[in-house]
Backbone as ProteinMPNN parsed JSONL, in Angstrom:
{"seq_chain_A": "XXXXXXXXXXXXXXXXXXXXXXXXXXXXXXXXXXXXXXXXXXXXXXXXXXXXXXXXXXXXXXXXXXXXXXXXXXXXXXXXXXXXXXXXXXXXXXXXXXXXXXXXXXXXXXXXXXXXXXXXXXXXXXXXXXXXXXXXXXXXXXXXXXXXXXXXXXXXXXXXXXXXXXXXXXXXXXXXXXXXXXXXXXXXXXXXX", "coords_chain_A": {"N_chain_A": [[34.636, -26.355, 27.045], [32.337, -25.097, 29.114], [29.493, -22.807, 28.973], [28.972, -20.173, 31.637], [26.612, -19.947, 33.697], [23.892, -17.481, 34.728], [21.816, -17.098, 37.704], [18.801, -18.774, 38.194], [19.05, -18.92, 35.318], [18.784, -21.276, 32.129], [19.894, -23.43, 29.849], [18.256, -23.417, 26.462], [18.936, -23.705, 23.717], [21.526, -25.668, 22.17], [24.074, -25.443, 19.735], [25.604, -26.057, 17.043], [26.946, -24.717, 13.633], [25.438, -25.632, 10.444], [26.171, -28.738, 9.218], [26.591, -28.601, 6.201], [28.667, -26.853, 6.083], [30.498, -28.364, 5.733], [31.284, -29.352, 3.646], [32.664, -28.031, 1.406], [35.602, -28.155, 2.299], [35.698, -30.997, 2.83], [35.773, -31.822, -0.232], [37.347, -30.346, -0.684], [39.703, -31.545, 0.489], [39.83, -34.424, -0.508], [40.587, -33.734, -3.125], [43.251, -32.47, -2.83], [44.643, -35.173, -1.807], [44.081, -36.811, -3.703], [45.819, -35.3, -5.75], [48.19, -34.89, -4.697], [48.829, -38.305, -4.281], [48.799, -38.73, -6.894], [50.859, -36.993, -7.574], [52.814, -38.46, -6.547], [52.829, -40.993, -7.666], [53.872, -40.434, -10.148], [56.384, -39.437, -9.805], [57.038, -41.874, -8.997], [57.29, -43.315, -10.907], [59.213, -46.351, -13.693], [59.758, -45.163, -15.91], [60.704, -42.501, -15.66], [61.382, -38.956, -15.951], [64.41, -37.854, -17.005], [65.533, -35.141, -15.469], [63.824, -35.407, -13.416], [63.969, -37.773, -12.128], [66.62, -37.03, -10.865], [66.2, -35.389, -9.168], [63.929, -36.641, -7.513], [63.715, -37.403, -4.721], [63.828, -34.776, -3.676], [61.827, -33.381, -4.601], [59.431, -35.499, -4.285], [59.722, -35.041, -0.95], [58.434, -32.44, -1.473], [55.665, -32.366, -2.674], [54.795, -34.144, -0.361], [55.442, -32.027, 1.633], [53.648, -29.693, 0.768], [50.96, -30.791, -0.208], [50.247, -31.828, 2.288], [50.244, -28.767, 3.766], [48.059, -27.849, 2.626], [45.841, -29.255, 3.094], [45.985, -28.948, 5.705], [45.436, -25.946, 5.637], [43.035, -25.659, 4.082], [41.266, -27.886, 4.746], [42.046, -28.936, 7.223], [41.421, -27.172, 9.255], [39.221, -25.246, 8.514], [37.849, -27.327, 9.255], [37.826, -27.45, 12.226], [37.242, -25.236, 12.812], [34.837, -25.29, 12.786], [33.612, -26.906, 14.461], [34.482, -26.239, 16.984], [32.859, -23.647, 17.083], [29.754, -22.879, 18.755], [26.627, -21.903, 19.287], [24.138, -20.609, 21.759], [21.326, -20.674, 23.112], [20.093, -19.289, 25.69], [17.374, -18.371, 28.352], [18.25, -15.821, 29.326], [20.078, -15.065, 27.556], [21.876, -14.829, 24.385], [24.879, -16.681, 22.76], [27.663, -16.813, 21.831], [30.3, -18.97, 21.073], [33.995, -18.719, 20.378], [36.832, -20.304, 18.566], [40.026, -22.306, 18.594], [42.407, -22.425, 19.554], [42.554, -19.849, 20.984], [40.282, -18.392, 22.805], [36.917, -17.165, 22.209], [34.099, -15.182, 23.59], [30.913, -14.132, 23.185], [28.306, -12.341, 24.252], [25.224, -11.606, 24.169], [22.641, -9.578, 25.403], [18.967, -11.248, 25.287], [17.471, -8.757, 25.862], [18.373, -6.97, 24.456], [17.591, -7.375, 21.949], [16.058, -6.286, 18.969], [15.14, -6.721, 16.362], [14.749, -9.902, 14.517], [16.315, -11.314, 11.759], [16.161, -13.247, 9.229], [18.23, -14.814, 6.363], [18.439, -16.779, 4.17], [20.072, -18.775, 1.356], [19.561, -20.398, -1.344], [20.5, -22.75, -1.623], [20.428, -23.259, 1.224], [18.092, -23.053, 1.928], [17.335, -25.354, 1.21], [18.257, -27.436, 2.884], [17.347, -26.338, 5.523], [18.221, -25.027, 6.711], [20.355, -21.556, 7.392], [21.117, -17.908, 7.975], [20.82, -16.16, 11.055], [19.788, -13.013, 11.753], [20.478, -11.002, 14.108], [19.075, -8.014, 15.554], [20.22, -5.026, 17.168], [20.001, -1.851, 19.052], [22.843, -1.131, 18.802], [23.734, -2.264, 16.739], [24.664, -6.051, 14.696], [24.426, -9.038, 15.156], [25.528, -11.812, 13.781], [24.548, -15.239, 13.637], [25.908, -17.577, 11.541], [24.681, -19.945, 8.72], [23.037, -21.581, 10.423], [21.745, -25.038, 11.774], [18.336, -25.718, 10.876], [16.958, -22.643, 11.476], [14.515, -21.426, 11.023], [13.07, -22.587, 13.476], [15.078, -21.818, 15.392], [15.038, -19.381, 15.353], [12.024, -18.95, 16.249], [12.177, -20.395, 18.804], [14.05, -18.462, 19.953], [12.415, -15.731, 19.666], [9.852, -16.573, 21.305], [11.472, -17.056, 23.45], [12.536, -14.457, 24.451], [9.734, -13.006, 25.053], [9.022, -14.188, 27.465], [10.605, -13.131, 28.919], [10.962, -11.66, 31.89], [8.974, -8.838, 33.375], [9.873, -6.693, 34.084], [12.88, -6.688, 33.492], [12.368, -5.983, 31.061], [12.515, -3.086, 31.292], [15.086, -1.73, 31.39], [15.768, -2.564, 34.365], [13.984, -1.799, 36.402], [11.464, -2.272, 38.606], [8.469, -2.898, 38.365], [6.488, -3.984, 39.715], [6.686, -3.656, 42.73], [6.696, -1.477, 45.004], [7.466, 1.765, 45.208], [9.708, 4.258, 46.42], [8.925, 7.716, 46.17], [10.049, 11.056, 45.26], [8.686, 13.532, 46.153], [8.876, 16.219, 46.459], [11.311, 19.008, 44.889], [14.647, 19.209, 45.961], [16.185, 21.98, 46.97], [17.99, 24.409, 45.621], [20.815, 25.428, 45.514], [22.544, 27.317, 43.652], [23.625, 27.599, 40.623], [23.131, 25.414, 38.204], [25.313, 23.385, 36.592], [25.701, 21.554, 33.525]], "CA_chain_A": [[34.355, -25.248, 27.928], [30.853, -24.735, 29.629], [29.519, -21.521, 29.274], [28.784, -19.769, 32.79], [24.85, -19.427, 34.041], [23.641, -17.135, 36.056], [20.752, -17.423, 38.872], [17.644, -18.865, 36.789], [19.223, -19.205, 33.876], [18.599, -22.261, 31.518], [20.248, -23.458, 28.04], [17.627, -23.559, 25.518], [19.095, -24.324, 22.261], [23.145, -25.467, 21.873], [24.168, -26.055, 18.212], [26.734, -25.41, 15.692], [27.219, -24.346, 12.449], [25.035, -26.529, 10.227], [27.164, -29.706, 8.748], [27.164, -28.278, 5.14], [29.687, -26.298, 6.07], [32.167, -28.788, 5.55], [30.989, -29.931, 1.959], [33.54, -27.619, 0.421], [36.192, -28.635, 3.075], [36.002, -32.417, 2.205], [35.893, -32.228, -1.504], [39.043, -30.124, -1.199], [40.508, -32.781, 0.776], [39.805, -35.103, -1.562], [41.088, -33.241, -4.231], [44.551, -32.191, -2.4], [44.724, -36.44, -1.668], [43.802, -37.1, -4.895], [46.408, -34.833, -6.819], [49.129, -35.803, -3.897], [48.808, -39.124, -4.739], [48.876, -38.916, -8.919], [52.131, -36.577, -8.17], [54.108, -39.597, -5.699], [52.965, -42.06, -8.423], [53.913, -40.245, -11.409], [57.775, -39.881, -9.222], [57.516, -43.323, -8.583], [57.491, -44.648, -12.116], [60.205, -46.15, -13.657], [60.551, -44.32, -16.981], [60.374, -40.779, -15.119], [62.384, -38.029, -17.35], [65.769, -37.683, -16.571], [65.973, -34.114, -14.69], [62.989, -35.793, -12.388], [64.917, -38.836, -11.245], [67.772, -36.861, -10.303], [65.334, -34.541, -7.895], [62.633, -37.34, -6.78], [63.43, -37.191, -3.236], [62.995, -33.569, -2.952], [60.324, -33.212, -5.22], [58.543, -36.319, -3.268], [59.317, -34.42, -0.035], [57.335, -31.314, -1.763], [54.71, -33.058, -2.834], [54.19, -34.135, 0.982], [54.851, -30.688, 2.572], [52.803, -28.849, -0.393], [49.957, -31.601, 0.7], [49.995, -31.127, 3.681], [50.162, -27.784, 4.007], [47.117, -27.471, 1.624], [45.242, -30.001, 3.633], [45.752, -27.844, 7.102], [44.756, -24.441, 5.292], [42.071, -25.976, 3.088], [40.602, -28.918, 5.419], [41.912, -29.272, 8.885], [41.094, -25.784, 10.217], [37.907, -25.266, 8.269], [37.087, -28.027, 10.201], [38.553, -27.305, 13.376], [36.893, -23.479, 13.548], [33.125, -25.555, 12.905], [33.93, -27.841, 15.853], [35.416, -25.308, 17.743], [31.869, -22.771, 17.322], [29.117, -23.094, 19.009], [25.803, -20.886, 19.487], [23.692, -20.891, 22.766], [20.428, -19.631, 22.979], [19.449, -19.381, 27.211], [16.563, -17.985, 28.498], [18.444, -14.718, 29.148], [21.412, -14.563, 26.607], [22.176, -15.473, 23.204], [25.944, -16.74, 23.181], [28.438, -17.676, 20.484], [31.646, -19.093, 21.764], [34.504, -19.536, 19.067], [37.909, -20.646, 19.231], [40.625, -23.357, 18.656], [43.476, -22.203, 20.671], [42.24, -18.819, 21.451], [38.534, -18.907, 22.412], [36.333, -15.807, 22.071], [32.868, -15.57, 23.992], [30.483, -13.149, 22.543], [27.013, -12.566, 24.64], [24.158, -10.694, 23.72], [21.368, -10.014, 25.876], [18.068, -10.852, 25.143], [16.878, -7.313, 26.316], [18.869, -5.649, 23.522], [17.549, -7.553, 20.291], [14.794, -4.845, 18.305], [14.51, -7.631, 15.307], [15.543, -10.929, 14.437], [16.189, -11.563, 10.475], [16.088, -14.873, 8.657], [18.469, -14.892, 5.138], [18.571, -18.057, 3.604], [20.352, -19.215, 0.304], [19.001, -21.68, -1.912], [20.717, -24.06, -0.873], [20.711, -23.161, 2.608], [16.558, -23.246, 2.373], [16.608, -26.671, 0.857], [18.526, -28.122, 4.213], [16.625, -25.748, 6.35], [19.492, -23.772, 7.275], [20.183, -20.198, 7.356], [21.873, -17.082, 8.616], [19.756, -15.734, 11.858], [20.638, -11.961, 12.105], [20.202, -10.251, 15.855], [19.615, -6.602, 15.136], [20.191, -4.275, 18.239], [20.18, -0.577, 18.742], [24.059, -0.706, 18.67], [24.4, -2.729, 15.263], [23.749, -6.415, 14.478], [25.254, -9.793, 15.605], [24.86, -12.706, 12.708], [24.801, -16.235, 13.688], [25.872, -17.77, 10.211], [24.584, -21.116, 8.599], [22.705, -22.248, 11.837], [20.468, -25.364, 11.085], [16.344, -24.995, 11.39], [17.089, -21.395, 11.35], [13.142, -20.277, 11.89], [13.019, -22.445, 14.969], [15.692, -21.366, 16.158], [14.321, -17.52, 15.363], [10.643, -18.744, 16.984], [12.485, -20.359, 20.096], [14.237, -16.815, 20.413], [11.147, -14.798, 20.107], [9.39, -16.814, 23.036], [12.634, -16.34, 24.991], [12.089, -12.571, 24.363], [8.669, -12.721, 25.165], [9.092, -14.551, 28.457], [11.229, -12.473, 29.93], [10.258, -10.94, 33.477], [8.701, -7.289, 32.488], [11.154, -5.675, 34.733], [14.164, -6.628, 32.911], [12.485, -4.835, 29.845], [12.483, -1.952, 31.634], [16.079, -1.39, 32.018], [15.635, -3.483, 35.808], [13.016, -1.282, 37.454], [10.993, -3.456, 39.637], [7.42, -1.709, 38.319], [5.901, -4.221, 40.798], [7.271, -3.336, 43.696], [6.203, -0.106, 45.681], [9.298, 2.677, 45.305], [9.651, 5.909, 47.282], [8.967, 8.708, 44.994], [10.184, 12.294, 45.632], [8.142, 14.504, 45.755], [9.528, 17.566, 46.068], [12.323, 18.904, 44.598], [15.502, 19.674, 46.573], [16.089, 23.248, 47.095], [18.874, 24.696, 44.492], [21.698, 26.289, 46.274], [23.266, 27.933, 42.582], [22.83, 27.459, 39.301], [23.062, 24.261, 38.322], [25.571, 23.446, 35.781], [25.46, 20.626, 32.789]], "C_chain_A": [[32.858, -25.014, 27.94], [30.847, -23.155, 29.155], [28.885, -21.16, 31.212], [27.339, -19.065, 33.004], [24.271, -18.716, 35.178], [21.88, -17.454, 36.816], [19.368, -17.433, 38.095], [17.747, -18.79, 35.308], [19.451, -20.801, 33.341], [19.161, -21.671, 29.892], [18.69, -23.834, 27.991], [18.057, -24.488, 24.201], [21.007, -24.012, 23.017], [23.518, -25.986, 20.747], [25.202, -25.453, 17.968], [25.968, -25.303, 14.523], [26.611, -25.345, 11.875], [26.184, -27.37, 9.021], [27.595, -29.173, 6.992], [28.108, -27.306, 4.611], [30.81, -26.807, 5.831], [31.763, -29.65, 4.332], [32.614, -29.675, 1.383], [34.954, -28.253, 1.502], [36.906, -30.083, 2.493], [36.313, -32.724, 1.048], [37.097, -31.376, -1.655], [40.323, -31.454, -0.994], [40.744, -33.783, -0.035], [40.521, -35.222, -2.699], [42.629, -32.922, -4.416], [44.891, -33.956, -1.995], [45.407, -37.334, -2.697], [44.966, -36.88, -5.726], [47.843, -34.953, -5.828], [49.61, -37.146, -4.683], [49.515, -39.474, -6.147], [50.234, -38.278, -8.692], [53.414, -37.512, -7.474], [54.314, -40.386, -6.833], [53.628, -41.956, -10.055], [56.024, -40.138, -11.066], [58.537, -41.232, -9.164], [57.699, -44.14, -9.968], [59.044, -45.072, -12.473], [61.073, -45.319, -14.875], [59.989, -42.359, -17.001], [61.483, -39.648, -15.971], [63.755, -37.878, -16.585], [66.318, -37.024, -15.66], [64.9, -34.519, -13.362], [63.43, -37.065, -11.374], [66.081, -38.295, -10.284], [67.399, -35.789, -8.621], [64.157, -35.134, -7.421], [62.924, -37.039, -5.476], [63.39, -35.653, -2.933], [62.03, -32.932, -3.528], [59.468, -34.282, -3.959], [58.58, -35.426, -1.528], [58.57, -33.117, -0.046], [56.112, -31.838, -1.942], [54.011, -33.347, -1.534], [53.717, -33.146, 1.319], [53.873, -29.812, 1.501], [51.211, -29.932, 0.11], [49.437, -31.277, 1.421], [49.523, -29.677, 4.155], [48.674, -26.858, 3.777], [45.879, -28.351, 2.592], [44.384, -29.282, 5.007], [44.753, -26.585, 6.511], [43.048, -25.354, 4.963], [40.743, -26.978, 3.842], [40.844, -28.868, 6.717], [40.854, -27.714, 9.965], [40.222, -25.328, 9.671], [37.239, -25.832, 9.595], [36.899, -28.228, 11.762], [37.533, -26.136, 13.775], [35.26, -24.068, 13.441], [32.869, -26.745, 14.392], [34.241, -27.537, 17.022], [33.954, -24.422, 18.17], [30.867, -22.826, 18.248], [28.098, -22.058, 19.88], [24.433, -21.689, 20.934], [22.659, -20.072, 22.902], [20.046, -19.737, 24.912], [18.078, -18.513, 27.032], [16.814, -16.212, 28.948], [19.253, -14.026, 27.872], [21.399, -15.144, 25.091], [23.72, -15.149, 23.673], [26.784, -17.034, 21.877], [30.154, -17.863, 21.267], [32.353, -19.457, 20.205], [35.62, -20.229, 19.607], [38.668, -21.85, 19.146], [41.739, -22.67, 20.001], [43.491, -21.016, 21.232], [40.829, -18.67, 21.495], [38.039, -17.222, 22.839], [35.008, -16.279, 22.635], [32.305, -14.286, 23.98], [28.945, -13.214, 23.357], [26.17, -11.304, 24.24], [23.017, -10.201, 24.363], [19.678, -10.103, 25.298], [17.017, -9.847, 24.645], [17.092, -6.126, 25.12], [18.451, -5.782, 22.331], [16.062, -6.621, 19.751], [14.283, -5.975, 17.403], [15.431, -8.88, 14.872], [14.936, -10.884, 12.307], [17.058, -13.223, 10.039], [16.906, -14.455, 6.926], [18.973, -16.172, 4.924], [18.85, -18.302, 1.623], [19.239, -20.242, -0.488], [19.057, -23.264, -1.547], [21.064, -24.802, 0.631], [18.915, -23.584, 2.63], [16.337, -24.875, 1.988], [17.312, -27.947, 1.97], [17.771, -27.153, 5.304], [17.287, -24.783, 7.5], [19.725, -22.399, 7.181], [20.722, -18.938, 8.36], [20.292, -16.335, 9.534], [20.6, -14.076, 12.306], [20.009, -11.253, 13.41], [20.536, -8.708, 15.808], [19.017, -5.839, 16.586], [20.024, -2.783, 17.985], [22.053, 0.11, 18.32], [24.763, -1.294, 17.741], [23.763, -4.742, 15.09], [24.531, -7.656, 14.771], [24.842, -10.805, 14.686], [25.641, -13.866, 13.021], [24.544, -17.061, 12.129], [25.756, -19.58, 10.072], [24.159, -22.309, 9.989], [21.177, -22.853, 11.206], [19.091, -25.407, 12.257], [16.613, -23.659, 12.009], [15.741, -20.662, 11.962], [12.885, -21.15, 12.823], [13.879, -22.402, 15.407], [15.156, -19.83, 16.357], [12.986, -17.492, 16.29], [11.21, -19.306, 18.729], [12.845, -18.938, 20.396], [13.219, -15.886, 20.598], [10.356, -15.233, 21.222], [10.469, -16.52, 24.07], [12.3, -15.267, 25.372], [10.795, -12.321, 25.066], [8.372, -13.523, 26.174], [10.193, -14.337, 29.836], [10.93, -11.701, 30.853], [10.097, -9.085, 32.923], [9.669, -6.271, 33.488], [12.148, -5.254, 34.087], [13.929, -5.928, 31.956], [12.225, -3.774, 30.081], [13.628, -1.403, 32.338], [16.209, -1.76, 33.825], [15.159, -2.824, 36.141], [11.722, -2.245, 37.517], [9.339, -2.516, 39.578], [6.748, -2.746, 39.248], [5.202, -3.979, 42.093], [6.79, -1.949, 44.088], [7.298, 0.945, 45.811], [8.658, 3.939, 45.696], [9.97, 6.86, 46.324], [8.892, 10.2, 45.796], [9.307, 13.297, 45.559], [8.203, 16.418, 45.256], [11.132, 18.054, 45.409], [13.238, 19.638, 45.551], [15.673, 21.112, 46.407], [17.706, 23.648, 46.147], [19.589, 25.715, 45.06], [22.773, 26.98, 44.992], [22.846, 27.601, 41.244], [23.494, 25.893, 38.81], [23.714, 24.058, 36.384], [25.886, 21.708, 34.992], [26.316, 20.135, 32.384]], "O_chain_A": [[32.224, -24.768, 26.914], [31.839, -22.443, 28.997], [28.411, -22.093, 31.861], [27.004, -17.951, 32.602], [24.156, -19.165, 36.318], [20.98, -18.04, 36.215], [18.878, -16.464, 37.515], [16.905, -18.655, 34.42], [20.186, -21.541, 33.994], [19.094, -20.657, 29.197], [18.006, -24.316, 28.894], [17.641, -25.586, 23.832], [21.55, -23.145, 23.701], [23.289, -27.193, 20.666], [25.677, -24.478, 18.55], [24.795, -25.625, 14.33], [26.911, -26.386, 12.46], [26.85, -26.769, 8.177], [28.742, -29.335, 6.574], [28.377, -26.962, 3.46], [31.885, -26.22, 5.706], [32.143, -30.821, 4.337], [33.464, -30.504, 1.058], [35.214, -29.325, 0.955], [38.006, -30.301, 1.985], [37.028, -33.71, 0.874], [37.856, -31.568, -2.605], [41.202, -31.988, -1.67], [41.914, -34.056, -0.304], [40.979, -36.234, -3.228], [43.251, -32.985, -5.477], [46.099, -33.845, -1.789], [46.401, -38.057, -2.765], [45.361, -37.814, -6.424], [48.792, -35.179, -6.58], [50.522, -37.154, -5.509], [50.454, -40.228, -6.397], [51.081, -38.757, -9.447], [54.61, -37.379, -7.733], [55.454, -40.64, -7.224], [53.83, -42.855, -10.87], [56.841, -40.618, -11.851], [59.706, -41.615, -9.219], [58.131, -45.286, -10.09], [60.0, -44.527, -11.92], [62.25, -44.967, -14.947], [59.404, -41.539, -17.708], [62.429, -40.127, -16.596], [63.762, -37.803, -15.356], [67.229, -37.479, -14.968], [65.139, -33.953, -12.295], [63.226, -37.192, -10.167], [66.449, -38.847, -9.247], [68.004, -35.593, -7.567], [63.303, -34.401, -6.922], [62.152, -36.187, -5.035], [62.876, -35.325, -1.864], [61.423, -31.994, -3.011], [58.994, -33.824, -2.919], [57.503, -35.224, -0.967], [58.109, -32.632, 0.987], [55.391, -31.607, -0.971], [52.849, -32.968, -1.387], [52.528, -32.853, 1.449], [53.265, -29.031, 2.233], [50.476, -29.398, 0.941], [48.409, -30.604, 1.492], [48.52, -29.514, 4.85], [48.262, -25.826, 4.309], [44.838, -27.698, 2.656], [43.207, -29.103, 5.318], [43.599, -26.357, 6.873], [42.155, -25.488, 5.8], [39.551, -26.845, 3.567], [39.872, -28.753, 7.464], [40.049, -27.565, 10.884], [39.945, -24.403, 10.435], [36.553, -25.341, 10.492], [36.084, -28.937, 12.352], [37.052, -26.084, 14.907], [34.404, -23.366, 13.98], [31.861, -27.105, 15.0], [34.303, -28.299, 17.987], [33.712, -24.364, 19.376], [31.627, -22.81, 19.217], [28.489, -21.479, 20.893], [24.018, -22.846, 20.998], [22.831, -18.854, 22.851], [19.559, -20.852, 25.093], [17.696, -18.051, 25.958], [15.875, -15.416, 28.937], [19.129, -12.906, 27.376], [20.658, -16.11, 24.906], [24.096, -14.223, 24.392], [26.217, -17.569, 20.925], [30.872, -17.025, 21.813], [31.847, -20.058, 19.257], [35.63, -20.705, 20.742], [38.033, -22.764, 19.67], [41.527, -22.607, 21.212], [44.389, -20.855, 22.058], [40.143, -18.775, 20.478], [38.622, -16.388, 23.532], [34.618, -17.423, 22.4], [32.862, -13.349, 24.551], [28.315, -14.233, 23.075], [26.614, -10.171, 24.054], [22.056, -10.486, 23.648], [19.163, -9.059, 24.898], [16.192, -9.851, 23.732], [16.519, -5.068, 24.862], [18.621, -4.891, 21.498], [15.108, -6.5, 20.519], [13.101, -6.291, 17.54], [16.661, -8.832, 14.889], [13.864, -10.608, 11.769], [18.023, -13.894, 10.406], [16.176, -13.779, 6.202], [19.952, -16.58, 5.548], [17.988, -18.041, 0.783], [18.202, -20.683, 0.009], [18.357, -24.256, -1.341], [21.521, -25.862, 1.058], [18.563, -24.464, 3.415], [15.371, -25.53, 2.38], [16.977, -29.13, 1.907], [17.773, -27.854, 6.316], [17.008, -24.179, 8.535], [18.736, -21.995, 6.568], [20.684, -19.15, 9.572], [19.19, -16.075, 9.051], [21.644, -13.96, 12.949], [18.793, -11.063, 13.4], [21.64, -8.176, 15.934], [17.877, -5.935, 17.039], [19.909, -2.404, 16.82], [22.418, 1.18, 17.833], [25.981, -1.163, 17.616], [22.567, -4.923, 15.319], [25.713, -7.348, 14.617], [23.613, -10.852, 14.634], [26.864, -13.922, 12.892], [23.439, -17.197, 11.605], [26.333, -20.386, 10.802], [24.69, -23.353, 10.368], [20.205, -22.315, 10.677], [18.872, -25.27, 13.46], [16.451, -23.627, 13.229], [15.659, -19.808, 12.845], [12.113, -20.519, 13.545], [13.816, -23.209, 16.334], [14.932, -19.292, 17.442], [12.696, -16.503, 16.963], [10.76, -18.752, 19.732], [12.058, -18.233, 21.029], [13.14, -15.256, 21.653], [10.119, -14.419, 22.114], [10.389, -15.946, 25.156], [11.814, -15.022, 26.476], [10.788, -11.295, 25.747], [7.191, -13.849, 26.046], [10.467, -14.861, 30.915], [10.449, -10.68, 30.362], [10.895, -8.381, 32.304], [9.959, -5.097, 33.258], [12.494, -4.083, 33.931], [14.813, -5.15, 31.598], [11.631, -3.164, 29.191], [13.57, -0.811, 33.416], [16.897, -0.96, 34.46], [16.019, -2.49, 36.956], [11.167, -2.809, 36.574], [9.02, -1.69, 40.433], [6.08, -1.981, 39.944], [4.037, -4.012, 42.488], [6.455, -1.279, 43.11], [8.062, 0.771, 46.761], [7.576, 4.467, 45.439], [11.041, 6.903, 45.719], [8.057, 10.515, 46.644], [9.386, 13.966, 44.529], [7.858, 17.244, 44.411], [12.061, 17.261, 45.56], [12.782, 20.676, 46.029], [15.106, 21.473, 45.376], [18.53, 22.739, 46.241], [19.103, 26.843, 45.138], [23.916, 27.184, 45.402], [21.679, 27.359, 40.935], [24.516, 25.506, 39.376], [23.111, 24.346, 35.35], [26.23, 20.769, 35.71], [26.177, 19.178, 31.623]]}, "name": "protein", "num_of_chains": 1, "seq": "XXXXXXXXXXXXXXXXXXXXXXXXXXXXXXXXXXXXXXXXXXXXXXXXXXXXXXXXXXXXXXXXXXXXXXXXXXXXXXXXXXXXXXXXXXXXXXXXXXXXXXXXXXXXXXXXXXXXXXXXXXXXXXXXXXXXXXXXXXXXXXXXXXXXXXXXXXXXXXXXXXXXXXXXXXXXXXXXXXXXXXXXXXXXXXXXX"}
């Protein structure tokens, strides 16, 4: 799914979630594979204990669905919701789309961000990764684990700072020549609030 651009609008930046998000992911996998495995082969021997022979096939079919099951939670859909994300910086909007089978599209404008904040782990600074937080007057929108974090923060601040001086003036067109009242209308009662 595209996102939808309006009239003079350009992508900038389109990224995901940076890849060390699926560290922990894989080494579960691994680990749910791993201990799968050791519990088919330890079924499969032939001097297995007595009360285990008589329940291998539905132990071995636990062993699968217990697997499995552990695989989905633990690995597939980790990996699914970082594949699935994806953050959009335009020249008007910041965007975050999520979503496997229900997709969410979150926009931000520009116009509304007051300060952009940079928190970075240890081991988020030593891949160059890092949570970019978007703080508004109405709270704070945090694109998490997004890699090269401060250029992504210095592209955003030129966005900001190449935006038409109108738009940062709630759309008045200070250009432009506007018909200004001069007088005030005449007050036929009292004028209630």
């Amino acid at each position: 799914m595209r996102i939808k651009l309006g009239d003079d609008e350009r992508v900038i930046v389109k990224t995901r979630q940076h890849r060390r998000v699926l560290v922990r992911p894989v080494i579960l996998l691994f680990l749910v594979v791993g201990a799968s495995g050791f519990g088919l082969g330890w079924l499969g021997r032939e001097d297995v204990a007595a009360w285990a022979a008589d329940l291998t096939p539905l132990l071995t079919a636990a062993v699968f669905v217990i697997g499995g099951l552990l695989m989905l939670g633990w690995s597939v859909r980790p990996y699914l919701r970082w594949a699935r994300t994806w953050y959009y910086l335009t020249n008007r909007r910041v965007v975050i789309r999520t979503g496997v089978s229900a997709r969410s599209l979150r926009e931000l404008p520009l116009v509304l961000i007051r300060e952009l904040v940079v928190r970075q782990s240890v081991a988020q600074r030593s891949v160059q990764a890092g949570h970019l937080m978007l703080l508004t007057a109405n709270g704070e929108t945090t694109l998490k684990n997004v890699p090269s974090v401060h250029k992504l923060r210095e592209l955003t601040l030129d966005a900001i700072e190449d935006l038409p001086r109108s738009v940062m003036f709630d759309g008045a067109d200070f250009g432009a020549e506007q018909a200004i009242r001069w007088s005030a209308p005449a007050q036929q009662g009292p004028l209630h609030v």
